[in-house]
C-alpha positions in Angstrom: 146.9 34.6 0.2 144.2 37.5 -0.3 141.5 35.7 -2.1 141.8 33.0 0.1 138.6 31.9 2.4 140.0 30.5 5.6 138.8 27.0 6.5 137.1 26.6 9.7 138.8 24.4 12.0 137.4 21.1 13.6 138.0 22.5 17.0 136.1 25.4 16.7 133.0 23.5 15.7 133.8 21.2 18.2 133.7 24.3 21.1 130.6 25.7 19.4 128.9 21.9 20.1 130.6 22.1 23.9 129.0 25.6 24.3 125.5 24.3 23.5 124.7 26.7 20.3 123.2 25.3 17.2 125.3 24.6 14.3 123.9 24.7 10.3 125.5 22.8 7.5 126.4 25.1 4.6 124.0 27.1 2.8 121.1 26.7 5.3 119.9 29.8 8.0 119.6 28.4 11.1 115.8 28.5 12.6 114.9 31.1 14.7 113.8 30.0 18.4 111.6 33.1 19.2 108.0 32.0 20.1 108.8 28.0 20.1 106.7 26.1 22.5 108.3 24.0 24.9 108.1 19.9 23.5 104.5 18.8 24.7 104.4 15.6 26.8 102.2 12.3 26.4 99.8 13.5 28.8 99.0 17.4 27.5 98.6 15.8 24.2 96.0 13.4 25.3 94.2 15.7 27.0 94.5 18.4 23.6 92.9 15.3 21.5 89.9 15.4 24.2 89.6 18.6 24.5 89.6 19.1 20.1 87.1 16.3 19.9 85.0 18.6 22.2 85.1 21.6 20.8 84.2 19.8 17.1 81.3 18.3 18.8 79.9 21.1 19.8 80.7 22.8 16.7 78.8 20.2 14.8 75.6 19.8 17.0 75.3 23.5 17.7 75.3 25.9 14.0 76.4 28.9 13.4 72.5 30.2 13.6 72.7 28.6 17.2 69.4 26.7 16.7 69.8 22.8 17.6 69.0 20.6 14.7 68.8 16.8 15.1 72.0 14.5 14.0 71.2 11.0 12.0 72.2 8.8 14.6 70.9 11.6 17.8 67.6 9.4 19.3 64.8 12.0 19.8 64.2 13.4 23.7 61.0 11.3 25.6 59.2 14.4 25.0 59.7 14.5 21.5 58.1 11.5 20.5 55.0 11.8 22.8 54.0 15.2 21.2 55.0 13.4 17.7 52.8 10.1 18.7 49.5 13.0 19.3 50.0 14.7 16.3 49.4 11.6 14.3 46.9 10.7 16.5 45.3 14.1 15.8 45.5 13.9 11.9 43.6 10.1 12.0 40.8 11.7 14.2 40.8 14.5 11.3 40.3 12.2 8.9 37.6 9.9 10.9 36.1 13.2 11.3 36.2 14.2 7.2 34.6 10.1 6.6 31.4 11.3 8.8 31.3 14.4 7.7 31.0 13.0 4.0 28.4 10.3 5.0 26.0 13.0 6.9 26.0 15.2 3.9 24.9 12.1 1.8 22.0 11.4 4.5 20.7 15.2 3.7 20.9 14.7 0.5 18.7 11.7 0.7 16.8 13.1 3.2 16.2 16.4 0.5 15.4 13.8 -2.1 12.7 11.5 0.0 11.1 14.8 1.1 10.5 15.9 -2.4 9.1 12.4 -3.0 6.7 12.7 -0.6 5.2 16.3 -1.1 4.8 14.9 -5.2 3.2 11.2 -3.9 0.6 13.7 -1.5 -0.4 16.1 -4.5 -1.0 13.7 -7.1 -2.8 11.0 -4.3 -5.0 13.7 -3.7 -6.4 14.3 -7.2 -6.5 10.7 -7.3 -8.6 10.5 -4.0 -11.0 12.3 -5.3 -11.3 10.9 -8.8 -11.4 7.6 -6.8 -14.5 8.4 -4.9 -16.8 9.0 -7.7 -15.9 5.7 -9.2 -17.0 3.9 -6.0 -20.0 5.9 -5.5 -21.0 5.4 -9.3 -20.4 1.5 -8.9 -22.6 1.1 -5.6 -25.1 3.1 -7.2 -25.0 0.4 -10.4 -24.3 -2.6 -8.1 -27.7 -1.3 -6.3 -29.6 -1.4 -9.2 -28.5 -5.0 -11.1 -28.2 -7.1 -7.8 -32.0 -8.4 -8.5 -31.3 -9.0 -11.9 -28.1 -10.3 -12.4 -26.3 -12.2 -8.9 -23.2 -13.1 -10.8 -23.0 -9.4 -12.5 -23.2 -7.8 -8.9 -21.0 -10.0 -7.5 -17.9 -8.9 -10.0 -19.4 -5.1 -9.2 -18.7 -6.3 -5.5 -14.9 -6.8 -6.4 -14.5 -3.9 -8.4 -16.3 -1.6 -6.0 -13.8 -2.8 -2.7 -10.7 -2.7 -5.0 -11.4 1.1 -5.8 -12.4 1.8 -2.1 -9.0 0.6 -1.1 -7.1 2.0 -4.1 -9.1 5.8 -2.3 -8.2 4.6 1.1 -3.9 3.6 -0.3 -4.6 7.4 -1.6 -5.2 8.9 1.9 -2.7 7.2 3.2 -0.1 8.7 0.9 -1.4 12.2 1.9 -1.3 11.0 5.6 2.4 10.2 5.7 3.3 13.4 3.6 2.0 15.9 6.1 3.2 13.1 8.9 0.0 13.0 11.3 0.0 10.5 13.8 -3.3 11.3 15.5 -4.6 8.1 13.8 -2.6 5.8 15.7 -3.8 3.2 17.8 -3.2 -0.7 19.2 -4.0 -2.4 16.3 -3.9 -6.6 16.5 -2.2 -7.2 13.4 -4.0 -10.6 12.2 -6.9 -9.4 11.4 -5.3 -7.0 9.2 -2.9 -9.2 7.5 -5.8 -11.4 6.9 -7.6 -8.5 4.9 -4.3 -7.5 3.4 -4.0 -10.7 2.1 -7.9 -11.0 0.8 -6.8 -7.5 -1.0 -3.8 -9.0 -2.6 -5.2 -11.9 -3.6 -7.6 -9.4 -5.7 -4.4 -8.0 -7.3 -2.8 -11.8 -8.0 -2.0 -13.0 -11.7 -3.8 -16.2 -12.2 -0.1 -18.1 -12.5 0.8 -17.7 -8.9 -0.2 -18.8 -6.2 -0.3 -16.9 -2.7 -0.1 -18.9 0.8 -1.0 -16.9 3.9 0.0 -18.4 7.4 -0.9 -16.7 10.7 1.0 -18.0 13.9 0.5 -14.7 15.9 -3.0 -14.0 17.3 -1.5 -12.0 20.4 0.7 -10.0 18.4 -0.2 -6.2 19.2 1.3 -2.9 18.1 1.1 1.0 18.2 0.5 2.2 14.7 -2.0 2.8 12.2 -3.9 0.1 10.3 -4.1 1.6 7.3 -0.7 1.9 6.8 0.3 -1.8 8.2 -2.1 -3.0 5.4 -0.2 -1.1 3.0 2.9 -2.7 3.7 1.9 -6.2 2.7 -0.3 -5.1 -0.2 2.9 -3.3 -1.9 5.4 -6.4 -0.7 2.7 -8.9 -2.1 2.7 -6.7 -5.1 6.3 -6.8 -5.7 6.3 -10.6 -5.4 3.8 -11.2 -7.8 5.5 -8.6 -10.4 8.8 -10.5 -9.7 7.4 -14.1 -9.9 4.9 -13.4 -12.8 7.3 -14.2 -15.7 7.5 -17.8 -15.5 4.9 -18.7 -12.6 5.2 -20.1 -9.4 4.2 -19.2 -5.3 4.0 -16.4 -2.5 3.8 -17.2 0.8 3.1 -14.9 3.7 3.5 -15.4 7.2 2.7 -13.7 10.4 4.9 -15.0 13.4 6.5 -13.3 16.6 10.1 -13.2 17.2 12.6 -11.0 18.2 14.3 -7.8 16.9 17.6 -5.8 17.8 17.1 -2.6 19.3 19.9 -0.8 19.6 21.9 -4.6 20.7 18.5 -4.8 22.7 16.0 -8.1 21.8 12.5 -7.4 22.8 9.5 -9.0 21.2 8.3 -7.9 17.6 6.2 -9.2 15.7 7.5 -10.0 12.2 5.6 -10.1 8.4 7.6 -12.0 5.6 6.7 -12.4 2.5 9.0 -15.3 0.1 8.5 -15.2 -3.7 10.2 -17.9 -6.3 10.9 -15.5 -8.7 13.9 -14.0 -10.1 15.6 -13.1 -7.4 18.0 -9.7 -7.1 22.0 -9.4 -7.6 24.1 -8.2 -4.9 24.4 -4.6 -6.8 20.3 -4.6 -7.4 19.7 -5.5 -3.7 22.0 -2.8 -2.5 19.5 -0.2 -4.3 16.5 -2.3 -3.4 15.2 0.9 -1.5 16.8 3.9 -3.4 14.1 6.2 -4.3 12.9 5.6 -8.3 15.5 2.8 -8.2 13.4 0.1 -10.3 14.2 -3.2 -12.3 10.9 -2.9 -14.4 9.6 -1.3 -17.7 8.8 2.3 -17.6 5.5 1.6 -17.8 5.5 -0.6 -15.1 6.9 0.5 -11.9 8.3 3.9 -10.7 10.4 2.3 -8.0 8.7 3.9 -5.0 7.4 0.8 -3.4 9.7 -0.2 -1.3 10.2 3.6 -0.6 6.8 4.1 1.0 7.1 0.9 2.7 10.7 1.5 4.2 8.6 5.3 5.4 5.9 3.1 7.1 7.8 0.9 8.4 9.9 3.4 10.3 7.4 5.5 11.5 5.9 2.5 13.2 9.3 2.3 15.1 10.2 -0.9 12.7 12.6 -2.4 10.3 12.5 -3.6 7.0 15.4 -5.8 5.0 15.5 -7.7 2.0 17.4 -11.1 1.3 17.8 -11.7 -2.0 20.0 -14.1 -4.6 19.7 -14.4 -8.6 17.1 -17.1 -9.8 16.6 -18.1 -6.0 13.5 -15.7 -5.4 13.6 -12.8 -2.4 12.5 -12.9 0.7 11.4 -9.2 2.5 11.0 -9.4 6.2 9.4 -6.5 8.4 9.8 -6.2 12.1 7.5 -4.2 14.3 8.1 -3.9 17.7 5.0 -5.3 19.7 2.9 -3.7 22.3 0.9 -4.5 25.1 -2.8 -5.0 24.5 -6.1 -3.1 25.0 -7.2 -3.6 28.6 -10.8 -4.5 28.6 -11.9 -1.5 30.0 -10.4 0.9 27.5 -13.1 1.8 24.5 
C-alpha cells in the first residue's frame, strides 16, 4: 500500500549489532563520536585528582596579585618570628624609654622650682642679715652698760644677744648655699657642734618638752662646713618641737657612727637622729615631707622650706637624709654623712 511505512525487520537490526554500529531507539539522534576521549583508566584518574589538588593549591596560596599572603593554619617561617620577637622587643624599650623620659622632665622641673627657692631664700636672708646685725650690736652695747647693775637683767641680754647672732649667722648661711661656695669647707669634728646645736635649740624649746642629747661619736670627722651642719639639727630640732608642742612630751638627739649605702657600697658615716613623740605623719604627708612649701602648719607658722634647706645641706655634704614616720607614733629624721679622716697634727 502507498501510505504504508515499512516495518524494519529484526534481522536487519540484528546485522547492524553484528556490524558493530550504534543503534537509537525511536525518536532519539544518535550521539556524535567526534572529539570523545578515549575511557580513562584507574591510574590516569588518580594521578588527574593529584595533579587538580595541585594546581588549587597553588591557586589558593599564590593570588591573582602574585604576592604570598599567609593561610590560617600556614606556621610562620623561623625568620618570621625572630624579626617579629625584636619588634616587640623594640616597642617595650620605646616605652621604658618614654617612663624616663617623663621622670627626667619632672626632676627639671623640680630642679627649676628649688633654684627659684634658693635665689628668693638669698635676697630676703640678706636684708635680714643686715637688719640682724644692728640688733646684736645694739644689745651688746646695752648688755655692756647694765651688767654692774642688774646680773640677772644681763644674763637674759646674754640669751637674746647669742640667739640673734645665730639667727645673722642661719642668714649667711642661706646666702652661702644660694650662690653655692664651698671655699668654707673644712674637717669639722661633729660633737662639738652638735653639742652647740643642741645648746641653740634648747634656746628655741617650748617649756612642755623636753630635749635629750646623747653623743657616742667623739672620732666622728667630716668634710663640710660647720655652719651648715649646725643648721641641720637646729631646723630638725625645730620641727620636733613644732610637731610635739600640741600635747607635750620628749626629743631626743643622738650622735652615733654607723654605716651608709653608697651606691650598694657601706663605708663609715656618721649619723644625727633626732625622735619626737609627737603626731606623727601619714603615709601621703611623709611622701611630701621634703616637697618645696609642702607644710602641715598654719600660714602663719611654717612656709615648708625646712626640710628643703636641710635636704640642700645635707647633699652638698655628700649625705643623705630620710624620714620615718607613722600617725600618733611621733617621727624619727635620720641624716647620714659620710665620715672622713682626721686632721693630722701637723696641719694648722
Amino acid at each position: 500500500m502507498a501510505n504504508s511505512r515499512p516495518k524494519s525487520s529484526t534481522g536487519a537490526r540484528l546485522k547492524a549489532a553484528g556490524s558493530g554500529q550504534a543503534t537509537s531507539p525511536r525518536g532519539t539522534r544518535p550521539k556524535s563520536t567526534t572529539g570523545t576521549r578515549p575511557k580513562a583508566t584507574l591510574g590516569s584518574a588518580l594521578d588527574s585528582s593529584a595533579d587538580a589538588a595541585k594546581t588549587a593549591s597553588s591557586a589558593k596560596a599564590v593570588p591573582a596579585n602574585g604576592v604570598q599572603t599567609k593561610t590560617r593554619n600556614q606556621r610562620p617561617s623561623q625568620p618570621q618570628r625572630g624579626a617579629d620577637s625584636q619588634i616587640a622587643g623594640l616597642n617595650e624599650r620605646i616605652s621604658e624609654l618614654e617612663d624616663q623620659n617623663f621622670l627626667l622632665e619632672d626632676q627639671v622641673r623640680q630642679l627649676h622650682r628649688v633654684k627659684t627657692i634658693v635665689d628668693l631664700l638669698a635676697g630676703v636672708s640678706h636684708d635680714l642679715s643686715s637688719a640682724l646685725t644692728g640688733i646684736v650690736w645694739c644689745s651688746e652695747a646695752v648688755r655692756g652698760r647694765i651688767a654692774a647693775f642688774d646680773q640677772d637683767l644681763s644674763a637674759g641680754l646674754t640669751d637674746f644677744v647669742n640667739a640673734a647672732d645665730y639667727a645673722r649667722r642661719l642668714a649667711r648661711r642661706l646666702i652661702s648655699i644660694g650662690r653655692q661656695r664651698d671655699d668654707q669647707f673644712g674637717v669639722c669634728r661633729l660633737e662639738p657642734l652638735v653639742e652647740e646645736a643642741a645648746s641653740l635649740a634648747e634656746t628655741l624649746r617650748p617649756r612642755s618638752i623636753e630635749l635629750h642629747t646623747y653623743l657616742n661619736a667623739p672620732d666622728a670627722w667630716v668634710w663640710g662646713n660647720s655652719d651648715q651642719l649646725q643648721q641641720i639639727i637646729v631646723n630638725l630640732a625645730t620641727n620636733a618641737f613644732d610637731a610635739t608642742n600640741a600635747k607635750g612630751g620628749r626629743v631626743d638627739l643622738k650622735l652615733e657612727e654607723g654605716e651608709m649605702d653608697d651606691d650598694g657600697e657601706l663605708r663609715p658615716c656618721a649619723r644625727i637622729t633626732v625622735i619626737d613623740t609627737g603626731t606623727g605623719m601619714t603615709a601621703e604627708t611623709l611622701a611630701r615631707a621634703f616637697e618645696p612649701f609642702f607644710t602641715t602648719k598654719g600660714p602663719q607658722d611654717g612656709n615648708g622650706l625646712g626640710l628643703v634647706v636641710v635636704r640642700m645641706i645635707v647633699e652638698r655634704h655628700g649625705g643623705r637624709v630620710r624620714a620615718l614616720s607613722k600617725p600618733n607614733q611621733g617621727t624619727t629624721m635620720e641624716v647620714e654623712l659620710p665620715l672622713t679622716d682626721a686632721p693630722s697634727l701637723s696641719e694648722p
